[in-house]
N, C-alpha and C positions, 0 to 999 in steps of 0.2 A: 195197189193203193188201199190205205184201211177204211175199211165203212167209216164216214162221218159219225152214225149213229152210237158206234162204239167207242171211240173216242175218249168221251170221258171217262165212261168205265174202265179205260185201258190206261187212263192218266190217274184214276184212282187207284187201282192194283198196283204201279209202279210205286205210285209215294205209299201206300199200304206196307208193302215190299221192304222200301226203302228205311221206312221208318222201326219196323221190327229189325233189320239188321244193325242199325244205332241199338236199336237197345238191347240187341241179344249183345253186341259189343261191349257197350258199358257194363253191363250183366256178369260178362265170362273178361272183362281185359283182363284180369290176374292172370288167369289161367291160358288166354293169346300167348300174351307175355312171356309167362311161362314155358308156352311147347314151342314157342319162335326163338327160345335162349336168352331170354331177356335181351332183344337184339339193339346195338347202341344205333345210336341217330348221327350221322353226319352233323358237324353246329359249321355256321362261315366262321367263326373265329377259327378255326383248325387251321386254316392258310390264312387267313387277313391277319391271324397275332402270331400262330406259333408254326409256322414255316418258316424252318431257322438256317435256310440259306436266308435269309435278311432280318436284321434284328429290328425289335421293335423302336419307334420313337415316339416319344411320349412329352410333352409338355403341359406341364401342371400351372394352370391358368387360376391363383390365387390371390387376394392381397395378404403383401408381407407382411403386414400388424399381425393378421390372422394366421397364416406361416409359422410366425414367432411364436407367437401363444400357443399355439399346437404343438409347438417342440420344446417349449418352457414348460408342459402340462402333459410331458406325451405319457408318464406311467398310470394315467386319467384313462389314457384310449380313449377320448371321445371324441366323435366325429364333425369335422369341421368339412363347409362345402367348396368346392372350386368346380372349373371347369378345368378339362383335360383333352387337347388337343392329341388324338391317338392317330398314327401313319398318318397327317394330315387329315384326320375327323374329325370335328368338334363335338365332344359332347360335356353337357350341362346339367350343372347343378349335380355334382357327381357327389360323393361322401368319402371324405377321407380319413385317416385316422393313421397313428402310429401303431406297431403290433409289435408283438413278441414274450418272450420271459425275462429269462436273466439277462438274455444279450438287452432287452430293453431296457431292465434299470442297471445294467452295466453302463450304458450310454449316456441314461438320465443321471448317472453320477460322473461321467467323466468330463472335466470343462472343457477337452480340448476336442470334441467330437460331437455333431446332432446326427450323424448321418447313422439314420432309423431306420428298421426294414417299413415297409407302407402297405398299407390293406386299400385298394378303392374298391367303394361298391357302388353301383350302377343303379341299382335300384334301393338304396334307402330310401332319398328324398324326392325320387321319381320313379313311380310304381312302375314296376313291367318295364324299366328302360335297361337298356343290355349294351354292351359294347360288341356287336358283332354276333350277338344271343350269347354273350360271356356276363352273367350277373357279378363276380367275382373276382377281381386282380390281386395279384400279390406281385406287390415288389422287394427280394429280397438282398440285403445289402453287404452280402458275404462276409458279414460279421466271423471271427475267428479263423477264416478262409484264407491265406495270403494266395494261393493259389487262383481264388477268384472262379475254379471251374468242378470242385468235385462235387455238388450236387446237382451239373448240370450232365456230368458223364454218367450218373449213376440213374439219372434220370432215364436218360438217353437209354439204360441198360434194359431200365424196366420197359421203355417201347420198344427194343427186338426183342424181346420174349412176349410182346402184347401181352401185356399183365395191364390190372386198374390201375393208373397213376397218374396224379395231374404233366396235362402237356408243359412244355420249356422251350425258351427261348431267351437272349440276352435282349436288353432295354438302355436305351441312351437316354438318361431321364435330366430334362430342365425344369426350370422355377422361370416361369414369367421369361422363355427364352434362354434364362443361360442355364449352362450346361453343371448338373449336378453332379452327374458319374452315372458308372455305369453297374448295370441290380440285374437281376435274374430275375426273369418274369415268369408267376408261374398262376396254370389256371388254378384257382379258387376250388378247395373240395365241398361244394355247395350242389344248390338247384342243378343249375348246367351241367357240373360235372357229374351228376346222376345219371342224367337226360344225355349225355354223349354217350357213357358207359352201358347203363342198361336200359334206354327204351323209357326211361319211366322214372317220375318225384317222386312213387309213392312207398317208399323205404324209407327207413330210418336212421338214421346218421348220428354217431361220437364223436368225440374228442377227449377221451381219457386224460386226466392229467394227477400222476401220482405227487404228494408232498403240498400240495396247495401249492405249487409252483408255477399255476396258469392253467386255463381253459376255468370253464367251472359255469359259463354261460353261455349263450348262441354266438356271443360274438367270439370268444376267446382269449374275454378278460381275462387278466390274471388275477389270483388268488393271494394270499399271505404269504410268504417268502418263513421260512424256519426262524424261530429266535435262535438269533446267533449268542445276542447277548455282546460281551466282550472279551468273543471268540479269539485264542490265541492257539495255534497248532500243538502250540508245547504242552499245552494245559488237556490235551485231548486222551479220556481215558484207554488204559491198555486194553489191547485188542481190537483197536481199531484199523482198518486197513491202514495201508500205506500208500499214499496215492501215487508218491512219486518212483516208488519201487520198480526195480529191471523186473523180477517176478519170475514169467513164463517156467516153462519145463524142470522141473527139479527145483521151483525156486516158489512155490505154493501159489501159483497163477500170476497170469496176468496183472503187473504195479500191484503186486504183493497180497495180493485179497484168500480169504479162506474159501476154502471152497474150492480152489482149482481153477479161478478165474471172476472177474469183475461182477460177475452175473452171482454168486456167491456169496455175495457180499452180506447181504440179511442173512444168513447161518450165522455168520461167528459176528454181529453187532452186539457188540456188549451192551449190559443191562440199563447203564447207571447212562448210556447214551438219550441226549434232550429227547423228549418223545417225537417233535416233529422232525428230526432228522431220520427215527426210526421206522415213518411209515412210510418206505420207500414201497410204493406197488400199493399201498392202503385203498380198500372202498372198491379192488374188484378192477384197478388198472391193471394188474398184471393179468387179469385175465384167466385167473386160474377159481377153477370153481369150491367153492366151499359147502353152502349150504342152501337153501330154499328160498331161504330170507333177502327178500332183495333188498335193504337196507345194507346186505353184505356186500353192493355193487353202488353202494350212494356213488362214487366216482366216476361209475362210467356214464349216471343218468344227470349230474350235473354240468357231464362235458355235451350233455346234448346240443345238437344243431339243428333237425328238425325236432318240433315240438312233439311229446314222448309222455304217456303214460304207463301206467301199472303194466295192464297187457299187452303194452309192447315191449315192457319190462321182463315180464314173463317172459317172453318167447325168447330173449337172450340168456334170460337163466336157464332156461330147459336146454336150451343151443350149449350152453356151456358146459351142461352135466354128461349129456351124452360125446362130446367130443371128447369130454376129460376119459370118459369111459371108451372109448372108440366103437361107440354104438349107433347105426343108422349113419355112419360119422356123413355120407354124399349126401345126406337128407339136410346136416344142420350145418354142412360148410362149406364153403367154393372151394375145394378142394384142390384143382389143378393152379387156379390162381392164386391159393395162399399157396403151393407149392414153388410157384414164379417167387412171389415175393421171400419168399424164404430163400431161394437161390440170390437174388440181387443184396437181400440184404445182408450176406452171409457175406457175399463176395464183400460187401461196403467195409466191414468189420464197425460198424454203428455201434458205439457203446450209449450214447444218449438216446436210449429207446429199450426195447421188448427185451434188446441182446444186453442190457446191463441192468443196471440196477434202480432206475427214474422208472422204467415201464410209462412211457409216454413219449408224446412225437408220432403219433398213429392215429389214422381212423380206423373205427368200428361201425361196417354197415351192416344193416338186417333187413332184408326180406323175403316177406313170411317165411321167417322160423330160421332163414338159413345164414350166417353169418360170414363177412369176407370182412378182410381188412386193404386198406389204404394206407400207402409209406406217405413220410413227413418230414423234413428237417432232414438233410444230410452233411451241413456244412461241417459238422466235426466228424466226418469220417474217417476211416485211414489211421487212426491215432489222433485224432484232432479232443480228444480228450486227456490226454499226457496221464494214460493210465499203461500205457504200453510200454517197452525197445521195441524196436524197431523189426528186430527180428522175430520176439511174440507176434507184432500186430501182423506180420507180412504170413504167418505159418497159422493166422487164426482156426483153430481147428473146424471143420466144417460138419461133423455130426454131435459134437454139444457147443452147438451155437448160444443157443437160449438157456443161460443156469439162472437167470430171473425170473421165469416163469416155465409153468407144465403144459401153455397154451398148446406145443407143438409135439410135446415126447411120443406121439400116436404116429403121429404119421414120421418121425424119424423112424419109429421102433417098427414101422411094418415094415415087409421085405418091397410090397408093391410100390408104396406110398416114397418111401426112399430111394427106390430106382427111378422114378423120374423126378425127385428132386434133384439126386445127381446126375441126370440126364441134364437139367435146366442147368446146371451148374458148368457140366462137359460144354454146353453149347458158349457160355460167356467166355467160356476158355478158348476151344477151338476154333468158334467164327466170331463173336466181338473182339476179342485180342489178338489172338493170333492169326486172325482171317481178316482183318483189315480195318471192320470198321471204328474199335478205336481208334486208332492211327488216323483215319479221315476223320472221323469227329474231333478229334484233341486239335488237331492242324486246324481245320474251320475253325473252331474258337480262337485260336490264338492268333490267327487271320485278322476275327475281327473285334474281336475287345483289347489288342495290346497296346493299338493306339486309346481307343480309350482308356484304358486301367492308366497309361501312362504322362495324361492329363486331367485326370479325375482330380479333382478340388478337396474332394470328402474322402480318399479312400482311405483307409486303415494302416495300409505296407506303401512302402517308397515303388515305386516303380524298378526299381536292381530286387528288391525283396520278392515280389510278383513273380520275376522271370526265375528267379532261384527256386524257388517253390514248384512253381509250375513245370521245372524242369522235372523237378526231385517228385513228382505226384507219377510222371511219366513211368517213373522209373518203378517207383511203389506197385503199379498198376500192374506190368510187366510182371516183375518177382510175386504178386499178390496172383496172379494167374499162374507163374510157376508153382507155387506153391500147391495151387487147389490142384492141377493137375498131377500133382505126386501124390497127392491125398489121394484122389478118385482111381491110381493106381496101383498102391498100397506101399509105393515105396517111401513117403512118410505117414505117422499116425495121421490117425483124421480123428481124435479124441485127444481130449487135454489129457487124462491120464496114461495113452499112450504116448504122449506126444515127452510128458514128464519121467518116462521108462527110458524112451529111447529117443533121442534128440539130436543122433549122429549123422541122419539127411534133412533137419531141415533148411530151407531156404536161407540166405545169410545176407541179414538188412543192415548190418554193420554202415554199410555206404549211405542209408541213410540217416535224414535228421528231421525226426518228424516233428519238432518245434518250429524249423526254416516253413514246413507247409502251412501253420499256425495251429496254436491249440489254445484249450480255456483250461483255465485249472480249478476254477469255482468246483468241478465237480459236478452241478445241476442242472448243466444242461443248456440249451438254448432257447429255440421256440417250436 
């Protein structure tokens, strides 16, 4: 038993103790952080929202005055309040708002459609309130999708390869009890989603958005849309691609574009083209490094999410010069995880983003000094941009993915850095496809959204168009995996200019119709 006498002294030493290890803490966290691998946190939303053996339910507790005005006023984005009853929770005073780009004032122009993708957030008008410690919802409403499910498989891609990428789960969404249809829930790339990922807020966050076509502030308002003017296709000067072109191999790329493919597209833009259609990638979205001057990156600091100055401005310019260089390149990049993501996104064949010519649809995070990115937007995958045949998009080449930007030529062009992206790439093929779990993942969705997709009030495709689709994504997915596997073992190119040499093995999409899976033809994109 301890002497009385010492006692206190032995209660002072411990909070003495105590207290220097709080501050050596606070002191060195970067550098914890740091040699622990920026290690992510368990959140309860991981299983209370996106455990998707059961889909979420969601009841949007509004009044309808208010409803309407928000969907008469949604290319506004501004935030109207409800409550939202989530798996039976009530939470209050929530902020809601409509989201999106094109697909957004595609909707605000069409009379016979409000059905908007949805942003809630948790803590705008109630500080620190979380849904499950989720600050963040997206409800997305498979705009151009008929399919209703490829940015949930591609999702789904990016978690067996654990790579960064918001969680997913479907949502059976009402208005004041009845049923509105059903949206892909997805976590919010925000606070939480830092704090799941690496351990830590204190990093910095993008949302590039090339053409003034959206992003441009924390929330992810949009910007200016192009003067179109009294845009008629006919009147479009020569040498402008062709959007609607077969293209692919022998046929000057992919829907007809110079360059070898969609990503090409800014080489051969003619002169006398509106200026704002010509800054596709402008301001430093496309991520490719120029100069010192960070004014030559205004894009990527306008899509800021967390609040962002000069020198954290700097640290993405230096990040970017050295990558461009392939210098210190594990200093300034998450190298195995932008590796992930370059295998999923390659498999996606995503032309609305990095792989075409918008350069946007992505986060950019930074911390200290080291840059990773975050996928975004996958509803137009597959061809869901009618820039392909069918047999282009299914044979996408997988070593010049990217001809929109130089973000990645380093690590294609090295022998190390390219064996295991084609290793990431072997694994989607071997065990997601042909090792079972798409098959179990496609079957579970179609388990349980086909009654709903097939009483959905709002949706987009009839309920015969859905299941057509959906068949025909099956099948894309399948031959999109035969394909990369003939690629990775040399018996088709794996380069658009081989692939333009010799085109006698590749895969043959003739069977399908990639308009049946739904596509946009705007050409800019979505959200």
């Amino acid at each position: 038993m301890i002497d009385n006498k010492h006692t206190p002294k032995i209660i002072l030493a411990l909070m003495a103790v105590a207290v220097v290890l709080c501050l050596l803490a606070a002191v060195f966290y970067d550098s914890l952080v740091t040699m622990l691998g920026d290690s992510a946190i368990n959140m309860e939303y991981e299983t209370e929202l996106f455990d998707t053996s059961e889909i979420i339910s969601i009841n949007i507790i509004m009044d309808e005055d208010d409803w309407n005005t928000m969907l008469d006023n949604a290319i506004s984005e501004e935030y109207y309040v409800c409550d939202v009853i989530v798996n039976g929770q009530r939470f209050y005073n929530v902020a809601i708002r409509p989201k999106g780009n094109t697909s957004l004032s595609s909707i605000a122009m069409d009379p016979d459609t409000d059905r908007f993708s949805l942003k809630l957030e948790f803590d705008h008008f109630v500080e620190g309130q979380t849904c499950f410690g989720l600050d963040k919802l997206i409800l997305n409403n498979n705009f151009a999708d008929a399919t209703n499910m490829k940015e949930a498989i591609i999702y789904d891609m990016y978690q067996f390869l654990d790579a960064d990428a918001s969680l997913y789960n479907y949502a059976s969404v009402s208005l004041n009890g009845e049923y509105r249809g059903v949206y892909l829930a997805l976590e919010g790339v925000e606070e939480s989603f830092m704090l799941r990922n690496y351990g830590t807020q204190d990093g910095e966050l993008y949302k590039p958005e090339s053409m003034g076509i959206g992003g441009g502030d924390s929330d992810g308002a949009p910007g200016d849309m192009p003067d179109m003017g009294d845009f008629d296709p006919s009147d479009m000067p020569d040498g402008m691609p062709d959007f609607g072109g077969d293209g692919g191999p022998g046929g000057g790329g992919p829907g007809g574009f110079p360059g070898g493919g969609p990503g090409g597209m800014t080489d051969g833009m003619p002169e006398d083209m509106p200026e704002d259609m010509q800054d596709f990638g402008g301001g430093g979205a496309d991520l490719n490094y120029t100069d010192d001057d960070l004014d030559s990156y205004s894009t990527i600091w306008e899509g800021e999410i967390t609040g962002t100055g000069s020198i954290d401005h700097r640290r993405v310019v230096t990040a970017l010069q050295h990558i461009s260089e392939g210098d210190d390149i594990e200093e300034y990049l998450d190298v195995d995880n932008i590796l992930k993501y370059m295998a999923v996104h390659t498999f996606a064949v995503n032309m609305d983003s990095l792989t075409g010519i918008m350069a946007h649809n992505y986060y950019l995070y930074e911390y200290n000094g080291q840059l990773n990115l975050i996928p975004w937007d996958y509803n137009l995958s597959f061809g869901g941009m009618s820039m392909d045949s069918a047999t282009d998009m299914i044979n996408s080449a997988i070593d010049t993915p990217y001809q929109g930007t130089d973000f990645f030529d380093y690590l294609l062009e090295n022998e190390e850095y390219s064996k295991i992206y084609h290793s990431y790439l072997q694994q989607l093929v071997d065990e997601y496809v042909y090792g079972g779990r798409f098959d179990e993942v496609y079957n579970r969705i179609r388990n349980q959204i086909d009654s709903l997709v097939e009483t959905d009030p709002t949706a987009f495709y009839t309920y015969d168009e859905y299941v057509t689709a959906a068949d025909m994504l099956y099948d894309v997915i399948r031959l999109r995996a035969d394909s990369i596997s003939g690629q990775l073992d040399g018996t088709i190119p794996s380069t658009d200019e081989g692939q333009r040499e010799d085109s006698s093995n590749l895969i043959d999409g003739s069977s399908i119709d990639l308009d049946a899976m739904g596509t946009f033809d705007m050409g800019f994109g979505n959200d």
